[in-house]
Every structure is written in structure tokens, then in C-alpha cells.
N, C-alpha and C positions, 0 to 999 in steps of 0.2 A: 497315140499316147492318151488322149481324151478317153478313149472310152478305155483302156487299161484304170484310170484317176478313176475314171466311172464306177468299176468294180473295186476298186482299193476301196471306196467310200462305203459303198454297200455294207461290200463284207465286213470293214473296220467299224462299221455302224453296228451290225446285226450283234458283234462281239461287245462291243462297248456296251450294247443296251443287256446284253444277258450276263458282262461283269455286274451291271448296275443291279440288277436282275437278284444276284446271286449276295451283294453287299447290301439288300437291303435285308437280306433275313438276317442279317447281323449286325443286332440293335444293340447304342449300349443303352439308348431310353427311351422305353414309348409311352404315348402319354393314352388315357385314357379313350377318350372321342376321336383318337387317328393323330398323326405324325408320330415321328421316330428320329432321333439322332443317332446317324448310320455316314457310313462312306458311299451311297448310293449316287448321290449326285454327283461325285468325282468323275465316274467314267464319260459322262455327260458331258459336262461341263470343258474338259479334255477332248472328246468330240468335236465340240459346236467350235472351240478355240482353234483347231488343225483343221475344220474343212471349210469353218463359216454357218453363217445365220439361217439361211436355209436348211441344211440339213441338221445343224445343229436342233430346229425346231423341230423338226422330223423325227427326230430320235430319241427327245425328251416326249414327243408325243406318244410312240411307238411303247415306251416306257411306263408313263403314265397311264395307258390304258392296261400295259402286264401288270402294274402296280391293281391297279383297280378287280381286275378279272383272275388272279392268280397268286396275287399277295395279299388276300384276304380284306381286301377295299372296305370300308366302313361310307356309307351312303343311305340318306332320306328320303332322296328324288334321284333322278335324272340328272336335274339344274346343280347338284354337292358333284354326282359321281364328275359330268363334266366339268366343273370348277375344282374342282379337289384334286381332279387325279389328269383329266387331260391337256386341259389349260397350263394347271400349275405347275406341269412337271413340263411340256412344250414349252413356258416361256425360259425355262432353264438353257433355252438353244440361242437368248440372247446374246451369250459369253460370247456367238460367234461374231459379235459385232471386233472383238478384238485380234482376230485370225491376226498373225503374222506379228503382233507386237511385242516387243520384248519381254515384258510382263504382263503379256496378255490374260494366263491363266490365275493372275491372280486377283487384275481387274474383271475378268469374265466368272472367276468363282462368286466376287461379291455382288458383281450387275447383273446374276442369274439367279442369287438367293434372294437379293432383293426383288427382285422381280417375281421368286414362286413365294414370297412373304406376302407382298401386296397379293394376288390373285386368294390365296388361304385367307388373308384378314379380312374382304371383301368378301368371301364367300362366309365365311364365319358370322360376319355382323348380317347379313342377309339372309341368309337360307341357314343358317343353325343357332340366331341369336334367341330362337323360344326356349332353347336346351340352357339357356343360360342359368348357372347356381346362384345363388343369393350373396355368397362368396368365394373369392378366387385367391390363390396365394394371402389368406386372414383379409384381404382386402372386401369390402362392401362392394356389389357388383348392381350396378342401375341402368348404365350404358351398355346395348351390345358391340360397340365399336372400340373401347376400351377395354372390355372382356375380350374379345375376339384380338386385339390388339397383343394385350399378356398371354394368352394361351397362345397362339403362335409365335412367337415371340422367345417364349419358354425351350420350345425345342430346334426353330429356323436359327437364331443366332447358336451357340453350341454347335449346331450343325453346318452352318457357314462359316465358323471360325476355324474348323476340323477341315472343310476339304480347302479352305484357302490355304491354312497351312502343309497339309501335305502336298497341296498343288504347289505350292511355293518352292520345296523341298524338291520336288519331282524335276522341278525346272532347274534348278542346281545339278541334280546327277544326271537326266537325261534331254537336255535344254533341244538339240535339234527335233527329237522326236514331240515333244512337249509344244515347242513351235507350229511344229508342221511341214520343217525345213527339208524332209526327207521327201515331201507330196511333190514340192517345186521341182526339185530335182529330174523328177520322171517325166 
């Protein structure tokens, strides 16, 4: 039975990260310098919650490098492409801290946006704070950690309020699968 779970994970990974794959070209906002408020983190997120923190990491990294190599990545350096796209879409595997709880998906949606918020805000105030405007949403812009701050911020929440809610939703109509309650089973 292990190694049968073995292959469910894989394969339920490789699918998961090419829905993600696929809902990230369907944006309904992109911002200028990189992010998008998209259903992309959904499948993710839904991953790392059914199998756990390991492979959840696994798959938000597996992700965030197709994001970078294939979804048109926007990068300075090295130090943005790996903070940007492989860090910040890996720690999205955090949610698997919640494997198995009853609202798992909806604690592991917000403790996975927050977590790729923090990795983009630090990488924004470090390595892209030179790109910084003079102002930001009419605001006066002096601090790159307050810029970096609002520009993420702009498209992470909208986009963590979108998959928590449809995560939410999801766990209503298909609560065992949603769980994970189908993996134990086998």
C-alpha cells in the first residue's frame, strides 16, 4: 500500500502543478513588474493540504520554477528569479502543515499566501527596491520596504481572499477529497 500512496502522490502532484500550470494563464490582474491575481495557487495549496508539508513544498517548487521558465518569469538576477518564483511559490507547500484538519484548506490557503507574501515583500525591498517610483498608488514612495509592502500586497491579498474562498467552498461540496480522507483509506 506505501508504495501504491507513493505513486497516487506523484502522479496527483504532476496534475496538480499543470492545473496550477494552466490557471495561471488566467489572469484577472497582472500588475506591471510580475504578480497576477489568478486561481494558480489553488491546486497547490489543495496538494500540500492532502499529502503534507513535504511534498506540498515539492510542488509549489516544481511550480514555481514552470512559473519562471515557461510562464514568461520576469527576473534581474538569479537572487529575484530564485526568490520570486522558487522560494515563493515552494513555501505555498506550507498549507501542508494542516493535512488532515477539518479546515485545513482554508487555514493552509491563508498560512501559504502569507508565507509567498512575506518571501515577494523581502525580495522586493532587497533585490528590486532600485526599480522603485517616486510614487505608488498617489502615495509618496521613500521606503523600499513600504513600497515593496503595497505592491505585493496589491495583488497577494485579492489573490488569497479568491483561493481561500473557493477553497472554502470546495470543502463544502467535496469535503473527503478536500481532506485527504480518500489517501488514508488505501
Amino acid at each position: 500500500m506505501k508504495s501504491h500512496n507513493h505513486i497516487r502522490a506523484l502522479v496527483e502532484g504532476a496534475i496538480m502543478v499543470a492545473l496550477a500550470q494552466l490557471l495561471s494563464y488566467l489572469t484577472l490582474f497582472r500588475m506591471p513588474q510580475g504578480g497576477s491575481v489568478d486561481l494558480a495557487m489553488l491546486p497547490i495549496l489543495i496538494y500540500a493540504v492532502r499529502w503534507g508539508l513535504g511534498r506540498g513544498l515539492l510542488a509549489g517548487l516544481v511550480f514555481g520554477l514552470l512559473q519562471y521558465f515557461i510562464g514568461n518569469g520576469i527576473a534581474i538576477s538569479w537572487v529575484s528569479m530564485l526568490g520570486d518564483y522558487a522560494i515563493a511559490f515552494m513555501v505555498l507547500g506550507v498549507a501542508g502543515i494542516f493535512r488532515g484538519r477539518k479546515n485545513g484548506i482554508i487555514w493552509g490557503s491563508l498560512t501559504g499566501s502569507l508565507a509567498r507574501f512575506i518571501v515577494h515583500w523581502i525580495v522586493g525591498a532587497t533585490v528590486w527596491g532600485e526599480y522603485m517610483p517616486e510614487t505608488f498608488w498617489n502615495l509618496p514612495m521613500t521606503n523600499t520596504w513600504v513600497y515593496s509592502a503595497l505592491y505585493n500586497i496589491s495583488y497577494m491579498l485579492p489573490d488569497c481572499v479568491i483561493v481561500t474562498v473557493i477553497g472554502a467552498i470546495l470543502l463544502r461540496v467535496i469535503p473527503k477529497y478536500i481532506r485527504g480522507e480518500d489517501i488514508r483509506k488505501d
